[in-house]
Residue, then its C-alpha position, 0 to 999 in steps of 0.5 A: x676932240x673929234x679925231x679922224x679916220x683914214x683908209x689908204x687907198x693903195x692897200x685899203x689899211x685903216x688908220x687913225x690920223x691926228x685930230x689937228x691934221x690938215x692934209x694928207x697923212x702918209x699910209x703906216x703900212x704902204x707909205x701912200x699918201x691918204x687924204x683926211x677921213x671923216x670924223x669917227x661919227x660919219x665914218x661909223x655911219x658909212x660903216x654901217x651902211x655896208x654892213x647893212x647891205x651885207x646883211x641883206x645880200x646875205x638874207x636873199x641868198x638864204x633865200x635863194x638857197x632855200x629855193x634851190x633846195x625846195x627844186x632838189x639841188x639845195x647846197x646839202x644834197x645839190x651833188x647827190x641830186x646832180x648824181x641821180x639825174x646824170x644817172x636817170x638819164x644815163x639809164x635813159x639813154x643807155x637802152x637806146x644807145x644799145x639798140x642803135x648799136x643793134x640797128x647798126x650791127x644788124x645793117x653791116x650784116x644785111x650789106x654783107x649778106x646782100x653783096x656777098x648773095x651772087x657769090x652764094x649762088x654761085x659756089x652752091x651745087x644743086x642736089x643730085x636728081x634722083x635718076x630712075x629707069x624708063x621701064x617703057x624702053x625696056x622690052x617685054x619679056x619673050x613667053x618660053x617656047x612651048x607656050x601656046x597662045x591660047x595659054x597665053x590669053x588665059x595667063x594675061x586674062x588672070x594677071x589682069x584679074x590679080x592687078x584690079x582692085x578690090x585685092x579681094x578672093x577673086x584676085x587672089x584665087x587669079x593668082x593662084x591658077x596663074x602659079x599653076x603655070x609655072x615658069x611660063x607664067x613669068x613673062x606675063x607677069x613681067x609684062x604687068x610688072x613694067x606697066x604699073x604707075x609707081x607714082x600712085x600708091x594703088x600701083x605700089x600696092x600693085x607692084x608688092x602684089x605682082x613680087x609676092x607672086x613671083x618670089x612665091x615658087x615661081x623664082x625660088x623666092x628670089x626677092x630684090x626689095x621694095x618701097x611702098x612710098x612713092x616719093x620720087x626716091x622710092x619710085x627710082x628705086x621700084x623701078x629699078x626693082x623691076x629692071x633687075x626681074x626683067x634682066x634676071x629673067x633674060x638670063x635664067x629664063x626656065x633654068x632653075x640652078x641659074x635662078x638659084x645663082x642669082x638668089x644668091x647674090x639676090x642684093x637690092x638695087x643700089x639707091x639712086x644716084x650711086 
């Protein structure tokens, strides 16, 4: 005899029903009410028929997880994959964050230095200038008395020779008559000396010449210094040299125990500014 097979509806239970039933047979499990199955061979036939779209859902998602592996995100190494590409990429993007961080940075900076620009010029104090002497102002020494005028043009007429390049015997053999003059000389040596242009080399040159001639017997070797540059500092202090002659010659004048006093306390000038 054929027997039958009923699937309860509620709790989807499957359970033989007896072969001479006619209507609906109660569920065993949940008690619902089940309507008459197929026979077992119609039932067997509707069983295989899912079964066989199992079989084939099953084979294309093989297929698909294959595909999936073949792209590098197969179901072994899909979360070993993913990993790399988060960190291909963060290693992509970390650079590039950084230097728009720099760029941001670096912007504050440029708003900061920008707004605070009139501040800085204004809390910033100018160098000092260099404060020299203006020799044009100063007088010129008076000659000792005694000296004639004749005296006197011969003394200028060698102290022009000594001060005119080439520095060669002749120069130097004009200095040497001019130091035969003694004391009287001085003045005439001291009316060169402020008349020189410090800012050139030739006329720093000049100047060491004219102190070398004035500190060799003529004022007990009395040396106040002297740059040979002519940088605006070396110039200041050159004139300034020549200051402190001439204000030394106004107070010893002839008198050699007064020039001694000062070669005494013979200190270059102090620098400029102080």
């Amino acid at each position: 005899m054929e027997s039958r097979h009923g699937t309860c509806p509620s709790c989807h239970h499957e359970f033989p029903i007896p072969a001479g039933s006619r209507r609906e047979s109660a569920c065993p499990q949940c008690g619902a009410a089940v309507p008459l199955a197929r026979s077992a061979a119609s039932a067997g036939a509707k069983g295989a028929r899912p079964a066989a779209a199992r079989a084939r859902a099953g084979a294309h998602g093989a297929r698909k997880g294959a595909a999936r592996e073949d792209d590098g995100f197969g179901s072994s190494s899909s979360a070993h994959a993913r990993a790399l590409a988060s960190r291909n990429k963060s290693s992509r993007t970390g650079p590039l964050l950084a230097l728009g961080g720099a760029g941001i940075v670096a912007g504050i900076l440029a708003f900061v230095i920008l707004q605070g620009g009139d501040e800085t010029e204004a809390s910033t104090t100018a160098p000092e200038p260099v404060v020299g002497v203006d020799l044009a102002q100063l007088p010129d020494p008076p000659r000792l008395e005694g000296t004639e005028d004749g005296e006197w043009d011969t003394m200028t007429e060698l102290m022009t020779r000594y001060v005119t390049p080439p520095f060669d015997a002749n120069a130097q053999r004009s200095g040497d008559l001019l130091m035969i003059h003694g004391k009287r000389a001085v003045p005439v040596i001291l009316c060169a000396f402020k008349r020189l242009d410090l800012t050139t080399k030739e006329g720093s040159d000049t100047g060491l010449r004219i102190q070398t001639l004035l500190l060799q017997g003529q004022c007990g070797d009395t040396n106040f210094g002297w740059h040979k540059q002519t940088q605006p500092q070396d110039v200041a202090f050159n004139q300034r040299v020549i200051q402190r002659w001439l204000e030394s010659w106004a107070k010893a004048g002839a008198n050699d125990e007064a020039w001694a006093e000062i070669r005494a306390s013979a200190a270059a000038p102090s620098a400029p500014g102080k």
